[in-house]
C-alpha positions in Angstrom: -13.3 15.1 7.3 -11.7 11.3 7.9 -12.6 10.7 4.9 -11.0 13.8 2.7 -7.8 13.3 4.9 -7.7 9.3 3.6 -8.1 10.1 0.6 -5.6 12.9 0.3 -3.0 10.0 2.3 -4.4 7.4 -0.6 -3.3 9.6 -3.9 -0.1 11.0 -1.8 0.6 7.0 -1.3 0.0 6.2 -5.0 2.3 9.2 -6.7 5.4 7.7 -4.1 5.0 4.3 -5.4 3.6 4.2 -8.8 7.0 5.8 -10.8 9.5 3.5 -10.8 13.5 4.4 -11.2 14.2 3.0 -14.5 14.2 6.2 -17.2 13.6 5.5 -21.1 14.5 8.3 -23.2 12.2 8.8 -26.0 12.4 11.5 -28.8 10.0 14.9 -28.3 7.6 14.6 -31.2 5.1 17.9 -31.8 7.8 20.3 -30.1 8.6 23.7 -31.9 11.4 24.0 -35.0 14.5 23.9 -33.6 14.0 22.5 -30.4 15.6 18.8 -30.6 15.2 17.9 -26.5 14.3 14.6 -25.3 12.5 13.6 -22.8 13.4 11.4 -20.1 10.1 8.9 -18.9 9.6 8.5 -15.4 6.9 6.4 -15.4 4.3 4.5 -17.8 1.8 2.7 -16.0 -1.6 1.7 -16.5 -3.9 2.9 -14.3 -4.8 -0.8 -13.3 -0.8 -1.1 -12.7 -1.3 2.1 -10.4 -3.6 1.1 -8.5 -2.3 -2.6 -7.7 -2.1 -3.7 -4.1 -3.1 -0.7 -2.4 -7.1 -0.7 -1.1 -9.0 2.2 -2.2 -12.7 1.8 -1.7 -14.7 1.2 -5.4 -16.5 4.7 -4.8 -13.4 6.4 -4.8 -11.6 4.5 -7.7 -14.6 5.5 -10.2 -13.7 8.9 -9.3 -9.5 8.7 -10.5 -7.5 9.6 -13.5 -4.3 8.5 -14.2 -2.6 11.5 -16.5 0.3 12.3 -18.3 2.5 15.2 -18.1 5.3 17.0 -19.1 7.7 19.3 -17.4 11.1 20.3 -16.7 12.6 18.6 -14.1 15.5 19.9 -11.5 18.1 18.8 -13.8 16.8 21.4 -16.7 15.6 18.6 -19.1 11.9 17.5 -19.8 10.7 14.7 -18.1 7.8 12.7 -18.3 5.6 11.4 -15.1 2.2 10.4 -14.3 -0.1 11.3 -11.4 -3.6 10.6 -10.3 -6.4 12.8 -9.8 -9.7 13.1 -8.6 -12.1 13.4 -11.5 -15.1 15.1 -11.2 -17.9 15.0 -14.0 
C-alpha cells in the first residue's frame, strides 16, 4: 500500500517538474484540410531529462513511459505536453 501511494507521489512529482515554461510554436502537420492551428509545446524532454535528480528505485523506472500528447488546452488552442506512465507488458 506504501508503496502504490510512493509511487503515485513519484509520477505526480515528475509531471509538476518535468514541463518547463518556455512554449515553441510549431506548425500542425497530419491535421485535416482546412484546419491551419498550431500547436503550442509545453514540453520536450527525454525521458532521461525526466527523470533527472529525482530517486525512483530501478524496478520502478523499467516500468515508465514518457509519452506525447495532444490536446486543447484552457486557452482553446492545441498544446503539446508529456507525461509518464506506468507501462505494463
Amino acid at each position: 500500500m506504501i508503496k502504490n501511494y510512493l509511487f503515485g507521489c513519484c509520477c505526480i512529482l515528475l509531471l509538476t517538474v518535468s514541463c518547463k515554461s518556455d512554449k515553441q510554436r510549431v506548425s500542425v502537420v497530419d491535421e485535416p484540410a482546412g484546419i491551419t492551428d498550431t500547436v503550442i509545446i509545453d514540453c520536450n524532454y527525454t525521458f532521461e531529462q525526466a527523470t533527472a535528480g529525482i530517486k525512483i528505485p530501478e524496478h520502478i523506472i523499467k516500468n515508465l513511459r514518457l509519452i506525447t500528447v495532444k490536446y486543447y488546452s484552457m486557452d482553446g488552442k492545441i498544446h503539446q505536453g508529456q507525461m509518464i506512465t506506468n507501462y505494463l507488458k
